[in-house]
N, C-alpha and C positions, 0 to 999 in steps of 0.2 A: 504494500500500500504506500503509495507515495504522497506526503504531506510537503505543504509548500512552505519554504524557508523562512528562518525568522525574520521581521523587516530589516532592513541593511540600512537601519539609522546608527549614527556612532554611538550613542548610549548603550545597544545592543551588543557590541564589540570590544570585548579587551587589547585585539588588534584585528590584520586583515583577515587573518584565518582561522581564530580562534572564538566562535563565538559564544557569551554568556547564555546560560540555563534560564530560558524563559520562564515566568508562573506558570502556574494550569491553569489558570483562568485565562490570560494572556494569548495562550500558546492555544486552546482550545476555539477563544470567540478568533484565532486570524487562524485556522486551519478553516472554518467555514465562511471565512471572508472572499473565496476566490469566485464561488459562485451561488446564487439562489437553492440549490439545489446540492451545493456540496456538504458533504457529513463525513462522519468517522465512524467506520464501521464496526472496528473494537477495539474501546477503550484501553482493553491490555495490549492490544499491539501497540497504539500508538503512545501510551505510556515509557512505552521499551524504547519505539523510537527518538524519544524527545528526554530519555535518562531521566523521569521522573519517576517517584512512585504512583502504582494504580489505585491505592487508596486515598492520597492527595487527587487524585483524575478524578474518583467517583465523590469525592467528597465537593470539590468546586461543581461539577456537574449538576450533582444534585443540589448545590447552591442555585446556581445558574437558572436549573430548570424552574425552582419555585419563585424567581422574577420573569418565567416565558420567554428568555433569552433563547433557551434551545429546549428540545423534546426530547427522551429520552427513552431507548423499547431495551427491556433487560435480556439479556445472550447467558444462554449457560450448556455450558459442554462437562463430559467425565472422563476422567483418564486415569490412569493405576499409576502410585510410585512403589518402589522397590526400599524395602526394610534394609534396614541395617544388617543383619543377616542374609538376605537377598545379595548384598553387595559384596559381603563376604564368600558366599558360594559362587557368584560370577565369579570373584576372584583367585578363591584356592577348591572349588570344585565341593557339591552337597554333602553333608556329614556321610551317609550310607559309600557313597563313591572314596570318600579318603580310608573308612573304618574295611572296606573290601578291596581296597589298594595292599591296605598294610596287612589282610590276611593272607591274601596271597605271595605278597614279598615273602610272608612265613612259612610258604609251602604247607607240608602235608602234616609235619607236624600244631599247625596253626598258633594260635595267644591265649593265655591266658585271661582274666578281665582282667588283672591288674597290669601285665602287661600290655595289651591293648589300650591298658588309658592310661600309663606312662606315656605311648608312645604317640597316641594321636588327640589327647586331654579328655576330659573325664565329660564338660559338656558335649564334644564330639560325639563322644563314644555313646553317648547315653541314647543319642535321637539317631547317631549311624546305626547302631548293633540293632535296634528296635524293629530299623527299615529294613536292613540286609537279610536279617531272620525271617519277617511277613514278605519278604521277592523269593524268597529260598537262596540267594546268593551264598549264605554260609548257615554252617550246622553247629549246633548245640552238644558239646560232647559232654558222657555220662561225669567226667573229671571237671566239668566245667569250661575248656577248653573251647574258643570257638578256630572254627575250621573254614576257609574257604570250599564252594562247590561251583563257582564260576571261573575261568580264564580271565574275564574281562569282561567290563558293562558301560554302554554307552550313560553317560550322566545327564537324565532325560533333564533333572530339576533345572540344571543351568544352563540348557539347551532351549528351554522355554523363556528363562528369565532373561536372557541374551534377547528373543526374539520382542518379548515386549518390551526390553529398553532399546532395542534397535527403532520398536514401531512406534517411540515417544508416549509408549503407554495406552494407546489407542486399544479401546477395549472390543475392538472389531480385531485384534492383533491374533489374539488367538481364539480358540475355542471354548466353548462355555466348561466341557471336563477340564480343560488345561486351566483355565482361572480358576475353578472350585479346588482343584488340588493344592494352589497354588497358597488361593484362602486359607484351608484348611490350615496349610503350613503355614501362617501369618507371615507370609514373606511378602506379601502386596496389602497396599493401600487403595484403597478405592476415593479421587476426591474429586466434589465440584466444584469447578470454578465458573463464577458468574463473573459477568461483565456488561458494557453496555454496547448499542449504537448510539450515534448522537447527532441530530439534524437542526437546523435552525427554526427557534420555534415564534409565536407572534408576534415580540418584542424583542426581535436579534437587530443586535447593534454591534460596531466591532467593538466597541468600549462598554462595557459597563458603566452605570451611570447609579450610583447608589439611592432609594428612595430616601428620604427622610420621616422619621417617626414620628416625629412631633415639630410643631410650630411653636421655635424658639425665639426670646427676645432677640435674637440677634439678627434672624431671619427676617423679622418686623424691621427694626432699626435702617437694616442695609435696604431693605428693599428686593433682595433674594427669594421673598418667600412666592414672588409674582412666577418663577421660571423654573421655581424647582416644582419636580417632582416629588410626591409624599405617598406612603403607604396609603392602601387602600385600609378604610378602617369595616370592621365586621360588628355595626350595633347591637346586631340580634345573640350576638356568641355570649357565653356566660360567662365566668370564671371561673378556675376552678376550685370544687367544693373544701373546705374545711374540714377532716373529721377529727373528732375527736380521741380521744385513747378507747383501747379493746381491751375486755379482758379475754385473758387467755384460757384455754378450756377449762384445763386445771385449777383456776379459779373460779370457773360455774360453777361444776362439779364440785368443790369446796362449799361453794356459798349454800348449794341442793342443802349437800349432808349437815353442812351446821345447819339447819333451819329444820332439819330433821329429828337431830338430836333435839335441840332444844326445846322442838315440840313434848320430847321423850321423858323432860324435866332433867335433862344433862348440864351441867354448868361447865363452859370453857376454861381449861388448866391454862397458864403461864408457862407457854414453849416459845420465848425468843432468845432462850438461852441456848446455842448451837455445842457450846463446850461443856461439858461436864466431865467428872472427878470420874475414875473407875470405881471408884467406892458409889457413888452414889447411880453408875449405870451397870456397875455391876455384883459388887460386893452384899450390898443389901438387899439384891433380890436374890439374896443366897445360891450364887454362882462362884463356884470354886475360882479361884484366883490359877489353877491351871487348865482352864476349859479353854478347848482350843479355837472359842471364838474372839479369846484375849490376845490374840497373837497376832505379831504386825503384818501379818499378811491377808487379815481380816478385820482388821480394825484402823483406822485413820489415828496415831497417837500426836498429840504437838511438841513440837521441839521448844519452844519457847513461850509460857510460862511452861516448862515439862514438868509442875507439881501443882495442884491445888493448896491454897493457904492452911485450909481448916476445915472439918466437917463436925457436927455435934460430937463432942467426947465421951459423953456417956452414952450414947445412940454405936456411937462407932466401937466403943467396948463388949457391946450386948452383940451386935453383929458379929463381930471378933472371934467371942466365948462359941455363938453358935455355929460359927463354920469349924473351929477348934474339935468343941466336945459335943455341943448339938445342945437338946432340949425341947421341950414340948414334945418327946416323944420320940426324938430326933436322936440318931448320934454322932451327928456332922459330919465333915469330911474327914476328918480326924489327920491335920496337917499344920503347918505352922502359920498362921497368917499374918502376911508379911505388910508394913505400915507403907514404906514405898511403893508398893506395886497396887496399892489401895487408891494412895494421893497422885497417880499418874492420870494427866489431863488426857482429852480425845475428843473427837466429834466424834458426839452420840451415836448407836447404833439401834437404837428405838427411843421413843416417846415414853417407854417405861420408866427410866430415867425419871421422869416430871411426875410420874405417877405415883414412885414411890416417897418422892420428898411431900406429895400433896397428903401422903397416908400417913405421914410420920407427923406432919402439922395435923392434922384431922385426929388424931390419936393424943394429941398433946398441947389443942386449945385448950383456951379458957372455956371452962363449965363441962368439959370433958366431951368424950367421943359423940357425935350427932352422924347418924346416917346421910351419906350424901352420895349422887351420881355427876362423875365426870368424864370430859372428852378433848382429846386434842385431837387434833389434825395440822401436823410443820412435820419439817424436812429435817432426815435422817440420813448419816452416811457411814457406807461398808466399802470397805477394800475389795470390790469384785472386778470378776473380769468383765466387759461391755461390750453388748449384743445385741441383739433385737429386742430382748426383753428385759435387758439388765443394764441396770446404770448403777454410778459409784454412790451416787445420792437418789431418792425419792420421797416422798410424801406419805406418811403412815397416819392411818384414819384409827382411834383409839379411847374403846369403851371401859369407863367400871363403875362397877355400884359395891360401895360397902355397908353393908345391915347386917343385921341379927340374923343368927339362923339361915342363911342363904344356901339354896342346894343347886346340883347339877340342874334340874328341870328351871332353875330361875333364871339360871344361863342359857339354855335351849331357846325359852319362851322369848327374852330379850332378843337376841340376837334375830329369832323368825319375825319378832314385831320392827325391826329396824329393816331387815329385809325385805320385808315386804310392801314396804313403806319406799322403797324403792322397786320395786316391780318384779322381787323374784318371791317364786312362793316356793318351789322345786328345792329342798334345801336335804343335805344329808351331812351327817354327821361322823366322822374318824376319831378312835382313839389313838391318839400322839405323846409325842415326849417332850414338854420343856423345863427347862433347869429350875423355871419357879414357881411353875403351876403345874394342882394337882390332885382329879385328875387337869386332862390335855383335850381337846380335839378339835382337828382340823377340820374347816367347813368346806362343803363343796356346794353348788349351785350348778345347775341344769343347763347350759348353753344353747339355746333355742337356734343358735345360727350354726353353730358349730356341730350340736345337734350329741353333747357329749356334756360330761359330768365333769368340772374343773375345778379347782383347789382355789376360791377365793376370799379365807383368812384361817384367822387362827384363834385360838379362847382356852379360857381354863380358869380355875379355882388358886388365888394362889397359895402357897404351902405356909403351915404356921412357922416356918422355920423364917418365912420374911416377915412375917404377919408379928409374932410373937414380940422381937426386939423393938418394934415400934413403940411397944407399949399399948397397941386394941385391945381389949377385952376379948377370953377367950373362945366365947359363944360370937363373935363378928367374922363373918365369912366375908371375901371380898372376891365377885366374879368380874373377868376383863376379856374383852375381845378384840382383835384389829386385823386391817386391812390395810392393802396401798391405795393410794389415793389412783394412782395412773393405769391400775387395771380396768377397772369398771370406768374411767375416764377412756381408755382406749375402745372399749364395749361400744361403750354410746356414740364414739367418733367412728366408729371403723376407720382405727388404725391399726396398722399390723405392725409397725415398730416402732417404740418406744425412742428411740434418737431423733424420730419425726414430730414427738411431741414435744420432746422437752431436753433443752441444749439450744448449741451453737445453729444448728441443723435444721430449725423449725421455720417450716415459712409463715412471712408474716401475713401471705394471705391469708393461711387457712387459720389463724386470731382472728385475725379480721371479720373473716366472712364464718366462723363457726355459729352454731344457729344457739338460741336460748337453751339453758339443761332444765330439763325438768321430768321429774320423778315422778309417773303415777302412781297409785299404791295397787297394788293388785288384789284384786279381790279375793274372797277366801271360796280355794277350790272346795265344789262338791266329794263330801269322803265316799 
């Protein structure tokens, strides 16, 4: 394609034969200056020809086109590049072709694998030996030994990849089997590249002529504002809207369940405290100080304060005694319990933590023990590995009620009236193991979509070996149950991963646009 030369004004020229890199806008309104009818047919060529980039070309173009200076119809072609790999086989020949090179050099006695990938390296050998064995080139002997059973093989891979780098990638180059294989072995790229034509459109001038925005004092003053040109203005267009902040699911979902509980006569515990003592997240709900959920590789510990100041002294004595020698019935762990490993700080790993300091003040008001129900729901963090369904931190939803006399069935009844209160009535019951309650059991709920029975929390009775040191009374049973906040939040979203809810990773449309949460209760099935 031939484009007409830059103008031969001296401004254009560092000397006679040397001349300066026009703009692209420049360079673009005098290639259509020759005649009515002249254009450029792709921008990428003519970019190349004029030593610009084609992203500067398409970016003044489409300047251009929205003042009607030129028209612009979009070109788009596909062509294959060749992998780094690819490049490497044009050049020393396909793994399968060097790994049947070197076993026939070996003759009849053939290689071992470790000599085979001394000698042609171990990625080689890995993706040769693979090929050579499914062509039949070489045999698999009982010693492990591999063998040549060809003379010699033409090396089809680099015989193909020669031909589509000869054919500039042209996917008409080879055959649709020769590309799939070629795929298969990711040693091609498939890319499009768009581009434009570009013709002169209603308003072609060889100059651009910039509009003006606005009618400025200075415009008035000179008397310029008679001969310029201004933006065409758009009355009817709006602005655009304002919005305001979104909450995020996890906070419907939060606001549902608080509004649930508190129907339930639950009163909100005091969880902004993210760090707590191992004494107070763990120690006191009578968990051995060597349980292996104490260990840094399941627990988040702080480096700096790495001790808590102080906890109740005579509270921390009775805990003490009872992990030592036991009590109420108990005969403890029967170990040394250690003050250090007590007062070492952490980001919590449950809302229990808040729960038991709410029972040890509940135990040790003025005018003595009164039965109360509470609930948190804040963020908890464990040292896990992160997955679809797991993250290092999440949202734990968490019940208890302490009274008199409380039994297993007051825990059942609870836990069915909260549940259904949110729309599940399908509910079944597991007995399980935890460190502080006792009995234990895990809930399960009926998955209408999934169309299966799934583990959505946990509950239990806790043991008087926690209960005892507080100082309750020994007829006060205290039953508790909890959930995450982001399961049944992903339920109601249909979301299938958890890093799409909640992290770096969350789009802020779907905040945006997520719809109101709201909890029917479901009615009570016919028995």
């Amino acid at each position: 394609i031939q484009y007409p030369p830059p103008p031969s004004s001296p401004s254009n020229y560092q000397s006679n034969t040397n001349p300066v890199k026009m703009d692209a806008e420049t360079a673009i309104l005098t290639a259509l200056s020759t005649s009515p009818d002249a254009s450029i047919p792709d921008t990428l060529v003519f970019a190349e020809a004029h030593s610009l980039s084609h992203n500067t070309i398409v970016g003044t173009s489409k300047s251009l086109s929205t003042d009607a200076y030129i028209s612009l119809s979009e070109l788009s072609s596909q062509f294959y590049t060749l992998t780094t790999e690819a490049e490497s086989i044009l050049a020393n020949g396909s793994q399968e072709c060097i790994v049947i090179a070197a076993l026939i050099a070996a003759g009849e006695d053939g290689l071992s694998m470790t000599d085979l990938q001394n000698g042609v390296g171990k990625d080689v050998c890995k993706i040769g030996m693979g090929n050579c064995l499914k062509n039949k080139w070489a045999r698999k002997e009982r010693d492990g030994r591999l063998v040549a059973q060809v003379e010699g093989v033409e090396d089809e891979v680099k015989v193909l990849l020669g031909k589509l780098k000869e054919g500039g990638g042209g996917a008409d180059v080879l055959d649709d089997k020769a590309i799939a294989i070629l795929k298969r072995r990711k040693l091609i790229t498939l890319v499009t590249r768009k581009s434009y034509t570009i013709i002169r459109g209603p308003s072609y001038a060889p100059q651009r002529v910039k509009k003006a925005a606005d009618l400025t004092k200075e415009l008035l003053d000179s008397g310029k504002w008679k001969d310029t040109p201004f933006k065409e203005y758009n009355f009817a267009t709006l602005g655009e809207s304002v919005g305001g902040g979104y909450l995020h699911p996890l906070l419907k979902v939060r606001a549902e369940f608080r509004k649930i509980l508190m129907e339930m006569g639950f009163h909100e515990m005091p969880t902004n405290k993210w760090v707590e003592s191992s004494f107070w997240n763990f120690d006191s709900l009578f968990q051995p100080q060597s349980h292996p959920a104490r260990d840094a590789h399941d627990t988040f510990f702080i480096k700096e304060p790495a001790q808590t100041v102080s906890v109740p002294e005579e509270y921390y004595e009775r805990v003490k005694t009872m992990h030592e020698v036991g009590g109420s019935g108990s005969i403890g762990y029967r170990y040394d319990f250690k003050r250090e490993e007590a007062f070492k700080n952490l980001l919590r790993t449950h809302t229990t933590a808040i729960s038991s300091q709410m029972l040890y003040k509940l135990a040790n008001q003025e005018g003595g023990f009164k039965p109360a129900r509470y609930f948190s729901i804040d963020r908890v963090f464990r040292n896990e590995t992160m997955d679809a369904t797991h993250l290092c931190e999440f949202h734990q939803v968490e019940g208890l009620v302490a009274d008199y006399n409380l039994s297993l069935g007051d825990l059942i009844g609870t836990i069915e009236t909260f549940f259904r209160k949110i729309g599940i009535t399908k509910l079944r019951f597991k007995p399980a193991f935890n460190p502080y309650t006792e009995p234990s059991m895990e809930i399960f709920g009926y998955h209408p979509d999934l169309k299966k029975w799934t583990e959505i929390g946990n509950s239990g009775m806790f043991r008087p070996e926690m209960l005892a040191p507080m100082g309750l009374p020994e007829n006060v049973r205290v039953i508790a149950w909890g959930l995450s906040l982001e399961r049944p939040t992903m339920i109601k979203y249909r979301i299938d991963n958890i890093r799409n809810l909640f992290g770096h990773k969350v789009d802020m449309g779907m905040t945006k646009n997520a719809p109101v949460c709201r909890f029917d209760e479901a009615e009570e099935e016919a028995q």
